[in-house]
N, C-alpha and C positions, 0 to 999 in steps of 0.2 A: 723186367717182366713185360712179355707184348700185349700185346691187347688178344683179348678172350675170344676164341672163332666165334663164340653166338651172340657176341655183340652187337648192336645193330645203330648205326649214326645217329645222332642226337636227333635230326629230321624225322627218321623213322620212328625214335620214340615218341614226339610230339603227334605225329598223324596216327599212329597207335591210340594213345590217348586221348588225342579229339574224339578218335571214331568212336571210343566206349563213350564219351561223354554226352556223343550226337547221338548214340544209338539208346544210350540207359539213364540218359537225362541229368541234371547235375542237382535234385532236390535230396542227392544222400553224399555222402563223403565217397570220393572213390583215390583216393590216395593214405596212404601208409608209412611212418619211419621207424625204422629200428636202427641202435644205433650199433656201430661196428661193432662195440665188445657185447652187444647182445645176442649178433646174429653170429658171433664167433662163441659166443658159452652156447648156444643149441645146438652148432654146428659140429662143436667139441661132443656133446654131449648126445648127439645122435653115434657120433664115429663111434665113441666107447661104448654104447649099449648095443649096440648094431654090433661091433666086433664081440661083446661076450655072447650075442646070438648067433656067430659067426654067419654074420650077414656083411659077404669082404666088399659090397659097393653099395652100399643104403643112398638112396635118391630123398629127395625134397619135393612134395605136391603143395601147391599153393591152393588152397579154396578161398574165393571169395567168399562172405560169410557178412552177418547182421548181428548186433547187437538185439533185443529184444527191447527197444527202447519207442515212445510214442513223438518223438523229436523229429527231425532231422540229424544225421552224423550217427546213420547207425552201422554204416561201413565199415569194413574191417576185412581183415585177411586172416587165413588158419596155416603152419606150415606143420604139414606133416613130414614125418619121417617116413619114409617106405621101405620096401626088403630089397629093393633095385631101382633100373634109371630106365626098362622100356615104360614104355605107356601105361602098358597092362600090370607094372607092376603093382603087387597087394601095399594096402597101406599095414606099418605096421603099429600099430594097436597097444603094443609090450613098451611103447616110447609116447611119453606126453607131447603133443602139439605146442607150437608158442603160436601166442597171441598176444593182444593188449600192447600193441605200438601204438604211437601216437598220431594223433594228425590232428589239423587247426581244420576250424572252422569261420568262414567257407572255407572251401578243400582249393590246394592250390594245383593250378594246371602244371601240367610238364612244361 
């Protein structure tokens, strides 16, 4: 398998990730793991309900997202399923979101 056109060189994901760090501060967690077979049961389990909504190319939105917690580490991610893969596509709503990956504290850098 080759590498993925939207991949981007390990360089660019660290200046990526400084620049959120430099721009949103680093007093919350801003990193996330999930592990293979987690993101592969959502991944499964978006295709199969998206296909009995005969939705033949469902997309993934990532929201950045917070815990409701008075801590620090309220960081967190939300992956939605959506009805396609432009921009404007609708989220779709008929499919539960995953959450609750893990990440250590302090948050580690790229």
């Amino acid at each position: 398998m080759g590498r993925p056109a939207k991949c981007v060189t390990v360089q660019e994901g660290k200046d990526l990730q400084k620049n959120y760090r430099d721009t949103k501060g680093t007093s919350d967690s801003y990193e996330v793991v999930y592990s293979l077979e987690e993101l592969q049961e959502f991944l499964d389990y978006v295709r199969e309900l998206s296909s009995e909504q005969n939705i033949a190319k469902p997309g993934i939105r990532i929201y950045y997202a917070a815990y409701d917690l008075p801590q620090p580490n309220k960081g967190t991610v939300l992956l939605s399923a959506t009805n396609g893969t432009a921009m404007s596509a609708d989220n779709n709503y008929n499919i539960d979101p995953l959450n609750k990956g893990t990440g250590g504290w302090p948050p580690k850098a790229y």
